[in-house]
N, CA, C and O atoms as CSV, one atom per row, in Angstrom:
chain,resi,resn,atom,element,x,y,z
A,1,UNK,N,N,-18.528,22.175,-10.518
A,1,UNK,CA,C,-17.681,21.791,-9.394
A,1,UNK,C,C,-16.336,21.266,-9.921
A,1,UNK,O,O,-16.347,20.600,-10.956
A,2,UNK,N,N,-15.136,21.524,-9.266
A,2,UNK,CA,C,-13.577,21.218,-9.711
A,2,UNK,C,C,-13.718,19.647,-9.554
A,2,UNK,O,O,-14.611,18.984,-9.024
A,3,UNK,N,N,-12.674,19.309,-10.118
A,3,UNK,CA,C,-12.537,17.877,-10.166
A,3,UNK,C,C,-11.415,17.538,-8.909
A,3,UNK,O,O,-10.475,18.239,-8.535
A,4,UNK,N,N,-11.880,16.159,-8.382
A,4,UNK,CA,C,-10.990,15.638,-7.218
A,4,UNK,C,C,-9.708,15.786,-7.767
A,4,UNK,O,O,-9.728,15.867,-8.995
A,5,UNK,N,N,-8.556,15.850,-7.227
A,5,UNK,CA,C,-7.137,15.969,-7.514
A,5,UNK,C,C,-6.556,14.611,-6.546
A,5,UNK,O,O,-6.724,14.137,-5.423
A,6,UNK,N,N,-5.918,14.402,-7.557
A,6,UNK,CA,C,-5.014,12.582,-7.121
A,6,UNK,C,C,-4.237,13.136,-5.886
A,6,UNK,O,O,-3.926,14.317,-6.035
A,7,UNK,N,N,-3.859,12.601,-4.746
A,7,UNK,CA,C,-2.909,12.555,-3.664
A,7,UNK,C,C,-1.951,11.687,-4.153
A,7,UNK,O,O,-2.032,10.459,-4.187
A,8,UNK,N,N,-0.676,12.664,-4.679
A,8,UNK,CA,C,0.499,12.544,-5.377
A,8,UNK,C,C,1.108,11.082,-4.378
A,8,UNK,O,O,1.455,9.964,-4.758
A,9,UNK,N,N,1.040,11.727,-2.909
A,9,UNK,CA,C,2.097,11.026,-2.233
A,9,UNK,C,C,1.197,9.714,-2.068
A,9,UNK,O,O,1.706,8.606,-2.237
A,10,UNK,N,N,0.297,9.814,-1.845
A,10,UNK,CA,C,-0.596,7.609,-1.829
A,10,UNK,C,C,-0.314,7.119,-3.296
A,10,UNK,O,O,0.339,6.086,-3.449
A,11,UNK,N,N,-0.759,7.788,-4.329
A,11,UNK,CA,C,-0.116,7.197,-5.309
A,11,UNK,C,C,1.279,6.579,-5.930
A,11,UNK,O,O,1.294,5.842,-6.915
A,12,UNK,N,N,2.146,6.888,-5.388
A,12,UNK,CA,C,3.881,6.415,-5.226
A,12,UNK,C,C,3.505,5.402,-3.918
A,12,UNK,O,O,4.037,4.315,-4.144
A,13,UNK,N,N,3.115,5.390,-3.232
A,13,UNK,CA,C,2.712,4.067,-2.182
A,13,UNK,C,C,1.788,3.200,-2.307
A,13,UNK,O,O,1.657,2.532,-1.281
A,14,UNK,N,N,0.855,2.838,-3.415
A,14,UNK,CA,C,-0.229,1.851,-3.408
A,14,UNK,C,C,-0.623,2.087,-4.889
A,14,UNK,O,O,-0.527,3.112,-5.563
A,15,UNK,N,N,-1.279,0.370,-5.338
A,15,UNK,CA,C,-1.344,0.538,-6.485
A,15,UNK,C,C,-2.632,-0.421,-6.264
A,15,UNK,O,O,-2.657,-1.289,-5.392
A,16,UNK,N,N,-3.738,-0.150,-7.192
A,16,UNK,CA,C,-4.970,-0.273,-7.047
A,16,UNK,C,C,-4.808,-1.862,-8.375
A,16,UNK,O,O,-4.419,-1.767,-9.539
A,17,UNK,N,N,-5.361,-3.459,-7.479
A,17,UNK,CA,C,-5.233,-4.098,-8.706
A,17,UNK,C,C,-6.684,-4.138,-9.552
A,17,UNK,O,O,-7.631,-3.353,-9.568
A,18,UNK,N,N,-6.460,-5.261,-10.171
A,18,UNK,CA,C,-7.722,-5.056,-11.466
A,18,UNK,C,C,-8.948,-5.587,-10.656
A,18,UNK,O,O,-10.029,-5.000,-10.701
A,19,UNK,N,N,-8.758,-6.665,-9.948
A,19,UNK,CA,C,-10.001,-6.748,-9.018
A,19,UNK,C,C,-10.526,-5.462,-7.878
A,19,UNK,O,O,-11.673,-5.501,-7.435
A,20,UNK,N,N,-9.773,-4.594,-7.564
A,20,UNK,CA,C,-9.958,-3.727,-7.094
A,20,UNK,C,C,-9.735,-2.983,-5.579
A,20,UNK,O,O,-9.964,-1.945,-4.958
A,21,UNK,N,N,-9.018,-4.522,-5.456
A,21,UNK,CA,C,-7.961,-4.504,-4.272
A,21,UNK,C,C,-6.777,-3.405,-4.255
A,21,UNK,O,O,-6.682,-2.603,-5.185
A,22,UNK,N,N,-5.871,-3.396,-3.156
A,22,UNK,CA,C,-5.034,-2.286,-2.680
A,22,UNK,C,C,-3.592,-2.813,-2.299
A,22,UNK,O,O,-3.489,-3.428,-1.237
A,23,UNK,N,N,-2.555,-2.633,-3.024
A,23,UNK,CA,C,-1.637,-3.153,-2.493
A,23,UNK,C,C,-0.774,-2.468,-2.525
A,23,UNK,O,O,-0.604,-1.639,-3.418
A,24,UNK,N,N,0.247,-2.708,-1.222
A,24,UNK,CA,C,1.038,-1.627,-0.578
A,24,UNK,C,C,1.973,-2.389,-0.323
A,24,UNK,O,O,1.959,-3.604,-0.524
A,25,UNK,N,N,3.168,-1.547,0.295
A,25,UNK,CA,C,4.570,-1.880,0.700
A,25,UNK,C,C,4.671,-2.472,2.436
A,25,UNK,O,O,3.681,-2.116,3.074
A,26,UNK,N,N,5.253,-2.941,2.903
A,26,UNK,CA,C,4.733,-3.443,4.526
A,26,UNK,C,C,5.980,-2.838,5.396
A,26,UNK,O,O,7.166,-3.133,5.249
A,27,UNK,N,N,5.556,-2.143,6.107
A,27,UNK,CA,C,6.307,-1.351,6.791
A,27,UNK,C,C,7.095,-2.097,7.766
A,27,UNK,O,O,6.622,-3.134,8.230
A,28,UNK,N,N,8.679,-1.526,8.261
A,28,UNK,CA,C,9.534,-2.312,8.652
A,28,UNK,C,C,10.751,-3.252,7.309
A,28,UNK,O,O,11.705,-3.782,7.879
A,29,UNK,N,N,10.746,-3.360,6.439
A,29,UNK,CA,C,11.577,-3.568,5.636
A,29,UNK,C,C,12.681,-3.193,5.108
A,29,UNK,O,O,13.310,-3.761,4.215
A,30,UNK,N,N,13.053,-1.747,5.929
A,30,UNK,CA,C,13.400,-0.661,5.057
A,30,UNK,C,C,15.735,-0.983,5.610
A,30,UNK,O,O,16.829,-0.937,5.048
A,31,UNK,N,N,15.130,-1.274,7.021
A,31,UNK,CA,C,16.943,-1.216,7.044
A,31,UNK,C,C,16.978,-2.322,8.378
A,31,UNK,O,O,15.914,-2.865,8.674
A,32,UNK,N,N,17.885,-2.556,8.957
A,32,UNK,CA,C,18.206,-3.203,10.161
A,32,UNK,C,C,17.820,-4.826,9.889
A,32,UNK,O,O,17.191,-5.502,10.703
A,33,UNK,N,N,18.239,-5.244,8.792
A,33,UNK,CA,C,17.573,-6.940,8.661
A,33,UNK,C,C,18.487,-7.742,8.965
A,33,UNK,O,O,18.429,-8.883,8.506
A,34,UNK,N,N,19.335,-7.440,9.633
A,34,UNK,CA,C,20.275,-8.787,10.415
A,34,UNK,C,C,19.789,-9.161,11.429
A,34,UNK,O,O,19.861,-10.320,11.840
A,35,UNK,N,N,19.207,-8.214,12.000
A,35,UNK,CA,C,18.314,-8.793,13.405
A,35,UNK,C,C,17.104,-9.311,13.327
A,35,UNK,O,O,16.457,-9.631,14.324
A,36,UNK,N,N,16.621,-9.460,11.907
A,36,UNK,CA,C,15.288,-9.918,11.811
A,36,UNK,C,C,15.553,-11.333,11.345
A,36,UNK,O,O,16.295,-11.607,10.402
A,37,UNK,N,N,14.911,-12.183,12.055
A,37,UNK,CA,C,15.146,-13.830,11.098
A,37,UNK,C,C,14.249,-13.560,9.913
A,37,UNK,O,O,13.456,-12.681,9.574
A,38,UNK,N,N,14.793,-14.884,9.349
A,38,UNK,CA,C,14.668,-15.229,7.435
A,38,UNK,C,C,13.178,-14.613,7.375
A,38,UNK,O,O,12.839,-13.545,6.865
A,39,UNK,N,N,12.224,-15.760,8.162
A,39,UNK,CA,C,10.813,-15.828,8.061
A,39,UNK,C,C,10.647,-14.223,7.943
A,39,UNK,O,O,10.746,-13.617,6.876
A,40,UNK,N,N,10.356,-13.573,9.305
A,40,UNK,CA,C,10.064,-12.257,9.002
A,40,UNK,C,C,10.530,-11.555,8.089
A,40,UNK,O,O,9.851,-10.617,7.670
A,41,UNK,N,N,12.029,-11.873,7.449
A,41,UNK,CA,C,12.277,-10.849,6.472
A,41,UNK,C,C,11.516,-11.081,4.949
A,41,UNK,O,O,11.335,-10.024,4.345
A,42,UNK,N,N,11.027,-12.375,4.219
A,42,UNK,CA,C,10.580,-12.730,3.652
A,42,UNK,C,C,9.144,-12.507,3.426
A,42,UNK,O,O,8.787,-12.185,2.292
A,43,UNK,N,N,7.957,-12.686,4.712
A,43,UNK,CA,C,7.202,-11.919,5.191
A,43,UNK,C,C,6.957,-10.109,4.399
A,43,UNK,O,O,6.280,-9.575,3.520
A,44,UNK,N,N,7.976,-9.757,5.382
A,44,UNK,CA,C,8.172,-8.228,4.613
A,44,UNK,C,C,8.292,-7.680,3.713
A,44,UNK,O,O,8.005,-6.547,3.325
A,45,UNK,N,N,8.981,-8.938,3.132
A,45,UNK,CA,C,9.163,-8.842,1.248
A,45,UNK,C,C,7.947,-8.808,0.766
A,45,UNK,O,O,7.702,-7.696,0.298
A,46,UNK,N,N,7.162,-9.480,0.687
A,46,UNK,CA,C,5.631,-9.838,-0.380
A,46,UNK,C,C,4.866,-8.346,-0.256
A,46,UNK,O,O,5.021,-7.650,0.747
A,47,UNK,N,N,4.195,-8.016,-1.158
A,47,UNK,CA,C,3.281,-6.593,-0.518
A,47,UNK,C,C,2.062,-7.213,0.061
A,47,UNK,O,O,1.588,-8.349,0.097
A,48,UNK,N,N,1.644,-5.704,0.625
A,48,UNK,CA,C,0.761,-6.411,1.721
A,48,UNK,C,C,-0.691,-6.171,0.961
A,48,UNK,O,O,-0.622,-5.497,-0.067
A,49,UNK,N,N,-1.691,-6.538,1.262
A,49,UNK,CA,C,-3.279,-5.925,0.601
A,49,UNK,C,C,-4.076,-5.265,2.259
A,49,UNK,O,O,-4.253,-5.695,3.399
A,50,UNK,N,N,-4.352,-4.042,1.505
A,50,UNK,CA,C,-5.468,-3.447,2.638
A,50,UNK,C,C,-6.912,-3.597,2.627
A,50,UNK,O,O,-7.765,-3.568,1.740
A,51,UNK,N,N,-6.927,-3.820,4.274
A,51,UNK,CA,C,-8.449,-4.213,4.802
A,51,UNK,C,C,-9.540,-3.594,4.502
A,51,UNK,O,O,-9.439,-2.383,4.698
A,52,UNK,N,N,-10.960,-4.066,3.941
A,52,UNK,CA,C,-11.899,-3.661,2.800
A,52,UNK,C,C,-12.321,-1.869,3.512
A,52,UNK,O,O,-12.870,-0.962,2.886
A,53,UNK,N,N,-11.877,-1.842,4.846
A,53,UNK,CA,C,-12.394,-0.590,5.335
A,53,UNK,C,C,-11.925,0.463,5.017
A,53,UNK,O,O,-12.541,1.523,5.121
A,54,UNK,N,N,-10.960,0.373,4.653
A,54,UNK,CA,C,-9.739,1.536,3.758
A,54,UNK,C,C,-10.201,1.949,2.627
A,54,UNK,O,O,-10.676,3.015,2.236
A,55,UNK,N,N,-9.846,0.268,1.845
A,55,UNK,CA,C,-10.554,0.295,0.340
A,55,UNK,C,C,-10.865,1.961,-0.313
A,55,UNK,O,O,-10.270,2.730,-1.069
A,56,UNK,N,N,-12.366,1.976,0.604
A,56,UNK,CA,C,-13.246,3.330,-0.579
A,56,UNK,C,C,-12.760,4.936,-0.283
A,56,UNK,O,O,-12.949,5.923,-0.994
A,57,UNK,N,N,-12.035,4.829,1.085
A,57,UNK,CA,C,-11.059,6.281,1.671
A,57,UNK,C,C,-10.091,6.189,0.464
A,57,UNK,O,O,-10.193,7.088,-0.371
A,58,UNK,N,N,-9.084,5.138,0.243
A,58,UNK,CA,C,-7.935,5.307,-0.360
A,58,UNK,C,C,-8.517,5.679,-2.042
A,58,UNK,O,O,-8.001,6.646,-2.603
A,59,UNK,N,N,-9.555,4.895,-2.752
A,59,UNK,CA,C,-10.166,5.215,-3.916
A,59,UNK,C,C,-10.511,6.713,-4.222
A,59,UNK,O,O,-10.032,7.334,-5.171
A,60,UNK,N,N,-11.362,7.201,-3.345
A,60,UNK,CA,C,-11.218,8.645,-3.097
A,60,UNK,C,C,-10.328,9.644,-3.040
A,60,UNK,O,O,-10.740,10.749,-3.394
A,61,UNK,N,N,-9.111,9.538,-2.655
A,61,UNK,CA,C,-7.769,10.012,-2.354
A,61,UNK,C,C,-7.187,10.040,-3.774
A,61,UNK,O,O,-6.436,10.885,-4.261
A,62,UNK,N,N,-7.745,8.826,-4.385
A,62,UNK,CA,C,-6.587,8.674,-5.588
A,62,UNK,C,C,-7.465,8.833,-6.769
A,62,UNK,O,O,-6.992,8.799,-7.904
A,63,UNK,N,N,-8.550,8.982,-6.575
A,63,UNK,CA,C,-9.414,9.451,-7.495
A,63,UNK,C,C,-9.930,9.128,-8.159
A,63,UNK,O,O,-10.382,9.936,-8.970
A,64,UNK,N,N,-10.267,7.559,-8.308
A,64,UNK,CA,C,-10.883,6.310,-8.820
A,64,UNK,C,C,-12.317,5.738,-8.330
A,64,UNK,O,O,-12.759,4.692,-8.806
């Protein structure tokens, strides 16, 4: 049987840490931040971690 192949494009968006968590970029950050106060923009800054239900879909995808 062929071997799973990495999904190029989740991999440039999420990076798997050593505990085995998922961390990603948080959508909304990208332009228009004068209208956003401090808090939220700061917020947006930090990456975000995904909920354990994702977790073993995204592992799969990326081939881990």
């Amino acid at each position: 049987m062929p071997k799973q192949k990495t999904h190029k494009g989740l991999k440039k968006r999420v990076k798997v840490t050593a505990s085995g968590k998922v961390k990603h970029k948080k959508a909304g950050a990208g332009h228009l931040m004068s209208s956003k106060n401090a808090k939220r923009r700061r917020r947006l800054s930090t990456a975000g971690i995904l909920d354990s239900t994702e977790i073993k879909r995204i592992k799969v995808a990326l081939g881990k």
